[in-house]
N, C-alpha and C positions, 0 to 999 in steps of 0.2 A: 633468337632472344626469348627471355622466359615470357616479357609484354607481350610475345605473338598470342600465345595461346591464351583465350578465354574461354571457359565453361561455365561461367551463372553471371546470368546478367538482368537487370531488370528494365521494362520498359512499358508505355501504357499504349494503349489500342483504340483507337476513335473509328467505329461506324458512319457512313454518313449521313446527312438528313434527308429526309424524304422532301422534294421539290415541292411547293404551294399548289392549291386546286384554280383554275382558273375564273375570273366572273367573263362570263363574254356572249353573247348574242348575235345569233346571223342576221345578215337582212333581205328583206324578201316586199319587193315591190308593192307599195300601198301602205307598207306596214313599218311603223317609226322602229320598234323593237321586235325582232320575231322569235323564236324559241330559243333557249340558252341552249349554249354549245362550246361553252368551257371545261376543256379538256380536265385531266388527271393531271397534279405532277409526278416525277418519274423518284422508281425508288432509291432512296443513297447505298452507297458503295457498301458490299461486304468487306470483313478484313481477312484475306485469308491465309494461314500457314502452309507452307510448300517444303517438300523436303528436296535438298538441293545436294546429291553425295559429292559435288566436285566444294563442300565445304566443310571443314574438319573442325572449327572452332566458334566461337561467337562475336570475335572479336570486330564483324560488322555494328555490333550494338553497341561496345563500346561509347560512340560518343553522339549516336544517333540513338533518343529514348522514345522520341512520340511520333506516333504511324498515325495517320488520317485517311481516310477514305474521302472519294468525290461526293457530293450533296449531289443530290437528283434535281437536275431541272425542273423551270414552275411550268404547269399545264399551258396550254395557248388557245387560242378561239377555234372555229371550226372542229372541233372538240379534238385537237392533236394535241397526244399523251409529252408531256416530260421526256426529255430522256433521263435513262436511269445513272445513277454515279458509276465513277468509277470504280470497280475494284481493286484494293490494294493487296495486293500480294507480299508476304514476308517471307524470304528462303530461310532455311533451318537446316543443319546438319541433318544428317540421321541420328536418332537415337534420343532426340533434346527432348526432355519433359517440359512442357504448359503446365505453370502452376497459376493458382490466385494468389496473389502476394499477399493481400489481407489472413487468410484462413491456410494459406499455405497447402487446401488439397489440389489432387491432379485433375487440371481439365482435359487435357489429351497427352497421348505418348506418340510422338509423329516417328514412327519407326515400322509402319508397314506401308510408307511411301504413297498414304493418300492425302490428299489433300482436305484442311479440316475450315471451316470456317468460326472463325473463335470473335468474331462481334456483326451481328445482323446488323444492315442498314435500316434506315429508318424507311416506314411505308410513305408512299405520297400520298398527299392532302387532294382529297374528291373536288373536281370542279363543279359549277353549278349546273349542270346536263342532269347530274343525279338526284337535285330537287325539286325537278319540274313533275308535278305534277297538271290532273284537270282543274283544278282551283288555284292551282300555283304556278301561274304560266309563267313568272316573270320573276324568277329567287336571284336574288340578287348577294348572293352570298356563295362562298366556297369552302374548303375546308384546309388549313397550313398543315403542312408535312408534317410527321413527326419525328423523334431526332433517331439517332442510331444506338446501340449498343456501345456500351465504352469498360474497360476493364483495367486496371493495372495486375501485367504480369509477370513474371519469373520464369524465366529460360535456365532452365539445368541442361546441362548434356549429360548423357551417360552413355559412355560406348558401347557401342555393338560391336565384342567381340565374344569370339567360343570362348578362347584360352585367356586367363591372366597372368603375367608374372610377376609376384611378389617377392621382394627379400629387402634386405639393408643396399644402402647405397654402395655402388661398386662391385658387384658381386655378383657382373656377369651377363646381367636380364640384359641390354643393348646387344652386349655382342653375340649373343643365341639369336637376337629377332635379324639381327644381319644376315647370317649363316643359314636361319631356315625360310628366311622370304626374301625379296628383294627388296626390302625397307633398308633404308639409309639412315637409324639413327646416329647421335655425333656419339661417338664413343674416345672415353677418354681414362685414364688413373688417377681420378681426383673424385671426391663424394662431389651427388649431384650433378653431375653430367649430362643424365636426363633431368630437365626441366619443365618437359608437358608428355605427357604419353603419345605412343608413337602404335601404330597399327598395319601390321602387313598380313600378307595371306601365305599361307604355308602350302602349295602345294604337294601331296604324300607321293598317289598316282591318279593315275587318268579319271576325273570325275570325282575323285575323290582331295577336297581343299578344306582348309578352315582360317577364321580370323585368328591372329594373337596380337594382344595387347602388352607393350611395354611401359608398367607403371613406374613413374618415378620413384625412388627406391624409400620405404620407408623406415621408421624411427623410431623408437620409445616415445612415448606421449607424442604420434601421431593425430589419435584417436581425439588426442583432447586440443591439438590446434598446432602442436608442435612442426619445425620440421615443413618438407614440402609433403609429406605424405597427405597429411590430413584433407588439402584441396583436390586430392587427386583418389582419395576411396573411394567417389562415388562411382568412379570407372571400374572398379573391380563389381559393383552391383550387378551385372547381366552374364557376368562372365560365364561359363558352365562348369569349367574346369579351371583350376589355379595350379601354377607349378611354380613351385616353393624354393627357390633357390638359394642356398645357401654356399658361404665360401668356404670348403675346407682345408683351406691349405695354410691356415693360422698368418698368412700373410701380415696384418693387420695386429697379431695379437689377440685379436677375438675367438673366441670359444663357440664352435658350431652348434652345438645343444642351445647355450642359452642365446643364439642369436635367433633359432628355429623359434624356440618357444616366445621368445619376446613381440616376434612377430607378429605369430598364433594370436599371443593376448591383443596388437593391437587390431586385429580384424576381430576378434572377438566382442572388444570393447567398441567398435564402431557398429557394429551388426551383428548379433550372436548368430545371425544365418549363417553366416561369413563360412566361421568357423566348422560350420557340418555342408559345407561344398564340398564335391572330390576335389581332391588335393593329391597331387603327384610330389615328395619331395625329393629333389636333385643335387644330391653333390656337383660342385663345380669346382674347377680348378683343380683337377686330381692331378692334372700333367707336374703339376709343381711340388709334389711332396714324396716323389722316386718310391721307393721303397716301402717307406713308413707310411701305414694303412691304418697309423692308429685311431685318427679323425674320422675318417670313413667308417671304420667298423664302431664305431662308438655312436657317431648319429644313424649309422643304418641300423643298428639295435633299438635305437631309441626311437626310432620312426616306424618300425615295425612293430615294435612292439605296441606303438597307437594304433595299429592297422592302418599306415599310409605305405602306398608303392613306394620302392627308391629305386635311385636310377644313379649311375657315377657317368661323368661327364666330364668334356673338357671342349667347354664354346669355341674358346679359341686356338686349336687344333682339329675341333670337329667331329672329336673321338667320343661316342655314343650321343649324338644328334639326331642321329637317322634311327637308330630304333627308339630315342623317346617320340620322334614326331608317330611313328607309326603307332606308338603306344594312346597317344593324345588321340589321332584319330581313331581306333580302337573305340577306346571308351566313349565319344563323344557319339558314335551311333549310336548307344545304347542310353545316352542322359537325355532328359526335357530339350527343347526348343530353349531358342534364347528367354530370358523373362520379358514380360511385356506388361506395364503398367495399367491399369484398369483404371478411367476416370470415377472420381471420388466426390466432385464440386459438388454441390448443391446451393444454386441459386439463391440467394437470400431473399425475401420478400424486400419489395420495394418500403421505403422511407419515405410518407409523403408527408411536409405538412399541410394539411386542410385549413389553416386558418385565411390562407390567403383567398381573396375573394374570388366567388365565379361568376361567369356571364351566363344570363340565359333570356334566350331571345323567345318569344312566339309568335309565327306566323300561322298562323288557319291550325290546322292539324299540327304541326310540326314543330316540335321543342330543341333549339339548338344551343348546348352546354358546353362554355367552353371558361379555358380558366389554366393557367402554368399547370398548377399540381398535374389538374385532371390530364393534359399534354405528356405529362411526365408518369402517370400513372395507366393510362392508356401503353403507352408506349413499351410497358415495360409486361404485362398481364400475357398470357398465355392464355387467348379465349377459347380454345380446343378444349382445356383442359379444364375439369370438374371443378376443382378442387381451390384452381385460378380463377375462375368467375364467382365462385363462392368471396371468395375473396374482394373482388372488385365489386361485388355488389355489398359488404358488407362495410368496407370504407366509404361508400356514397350516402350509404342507409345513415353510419353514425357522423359523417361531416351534412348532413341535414339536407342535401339535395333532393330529397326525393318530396322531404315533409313543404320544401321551400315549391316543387311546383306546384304539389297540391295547391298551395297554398293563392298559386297562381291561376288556377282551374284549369291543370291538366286532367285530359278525360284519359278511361279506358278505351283503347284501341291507338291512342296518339303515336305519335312518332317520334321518340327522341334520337338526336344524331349527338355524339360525341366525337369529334375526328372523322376517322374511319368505322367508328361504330356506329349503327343503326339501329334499334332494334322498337319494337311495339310495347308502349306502358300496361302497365296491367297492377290492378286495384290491389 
């Protein structure tokens, strides 16, 4: 059924949250409170994508949109950590582009079968063991997890195949992928037949195989929505080589020149790459026009003389299959690797608003800031990185935090703690 197959689907991604820090204290003979020894809590679930080849569609997501990851456990006394969340794992075809569905660029191409993590868990929140100091025997405070990484994304697939075959509906591509692999598509005399593309492996000789693709047959105004083609070009994107199938045998009434060209324009019109792929064009159906060669000789003129190979064939009889495949693999030693998408995201800066109010606490030395935004801005910052601390310092500096502990009498050398950040004030 054509409902089986799906190839773009959309769905969102939840990290989990980092487990709470713990307040807790041991106890030790004599002594009502003895040193804190609240653990960490543990950190939430990464979300990860898996490439899964025993899956050829998408149509898991269909009616499954939101993936969650486990939240990390809250720290405990004795200072024992959180456990961390769990990880959620999502299987994926090969070949499926990770988009950002906001900005539409690509965040991963899971097609060299690694596994990629596309939303961090949240870190856990410090127990209080990490505020004891010698003036501070007795902190009574911890620090809450922070949340995870969350994304809405766009699952495309595009197949991983060498060969593409392109032409109008009917006109052969099923019953060539029958004859040269052991793929089973439904083959039948009515347009549309194929309904999702279909993929087999072409064995030539010993060591030597390739993928081919069988695309739903396309259309005039494909390019612009028409027709089944247009859901199914994005399958022709990786291809290396395309072979152009055409019917000569005027079965139909149609005219093999302007079915070629028709074609042409609408890969053109979808992708002007398209159109400058090697391209093999193949007469089909030659067994049915006996004698009268005048179709053939008419598109092999016209094909040649674009500089495309031609080949005369007949799928279903079989008569010249065996030297196009050998010709396919041929050429295909000498073209690029499959394409492979290069990630393009770029992170947006966080959105915080600062007007909501913050907490800030002092104990002896120690300044502890806390507050939603700041949680949520924390959370999101990259402090490895230059250009991200620039950053997080220059949204604290203009939401007034800094002027607000002055104002509080923080000194030089103090300690402020934000979350999981720590770091020493300075004038």
């Amino acid at each position: 059924m054509a409902s089986a197959f799906v190839d773009k689907a959309r769905i969102s991604v939840h990290a989990g949250k980092g487990g709470d820090g713990a307040v807790a204290f041991h106890r030790e003979k004599y002594i009502a409170a003895g040193g804190p020894d609240g653990g960490d809590g543990g950190r939430g679930g990464d979300v990860v994508f898996m490439v899964d080849d025993n899956m050829s569609t998408l149509m898991d997501f269909r009616y499954k949109r939101k993936y969650v990851a486990g939240n990390g456990a809250n720290g405990m006394g004795k200072r024992c950590y959180g456990k961390d969340g769990e990880t959620l794992t999502i299987k994926v075809p090969r070949g499926t582009l990770v988009r950002d569905t906001v900005t539409g660029a690509v965040m991963h191409d899971m097609s060299d079968g690694k596994s990629w993590v596309a939303a961090k868990g949240g870190r856990g929140g410090w127990g209080n063991m990490h505020f004891a100091t010698p003036t501070r025997q007795v902190p009574r405070f911890a620090k809450p997890g922070l949340p995870g990484e969350s994304h809405d994304i766009t699952l495309e697939l595009k197949l991983l195949a060498d060969v593409g075959l392109v032409g109008f509906p009917n006109v052969g591509k099923s019953t060539l992928l029958s004859v040269v692999s052991k793929a089973h598509p439904k083959i039948a005399n009515y347009h549309f037949t194929t309904l999702f593309p279909n993929l087999g492996v072409v064995y030539v000789d010993e060591g030597v195989s390739f993928v081919m693709a069988d695309i739903p047959g396309i259309i005039e105004g494909a390019s612009e929505g028409a027709g089944l083609g247009h859901d199914f070009l994005r399958h022709i994107d990786r291809c290396r080589l395309l072979l152009h199938l055409v019917d000569v045998s005027g079965s139909e009434g149609r005219d093999p020149i302007e079915d070629f060209e028709a074609i042409n324009a609408e890969l053109r019109e979808y992708n002007p790459e398209l159109a400058e792929r090697p391209q093999l064009v193949v007469a089909n159906k030659c067994d049915l026009l006996g004698d009268d060669r005048e179709n053939i000789e008419r598109l092999k003129s016209h094909a040649q003389g674009q500089g495309y190979p031609f080949f005369e064939m007949s799928a279903a009889t079989h008569v010249g299959t065996r030297e196009l495949v050998r010709e396919c693999a041929r050429l295909l030693a000498t073209l690029p690797p499959v394409v492979y998408y290069d990630a393009d995201y770029v992170p947006p800066e966080p959105t915080v608003d600062t007007s909501e109010e913050l907490s800030i606490l002092h104990d002896d030395d120690l300044w502890i800031v806390e507050g939603p935004w700041l949680q949520r801005l924390v959370a999101t910052v990259n402090f490895s990185d230059y250009e991200s601390r620039m950053y997080f310092d220059r949204v604290l500096r203009e939401a007034g935090v800094f002027e607000r502990m002055e104002q509080m009498g923080v000194r030089d050398g103090d300690t402020v703690s934000m979350y999981d950040l720590m770091f020493e004030y300075k004038e």
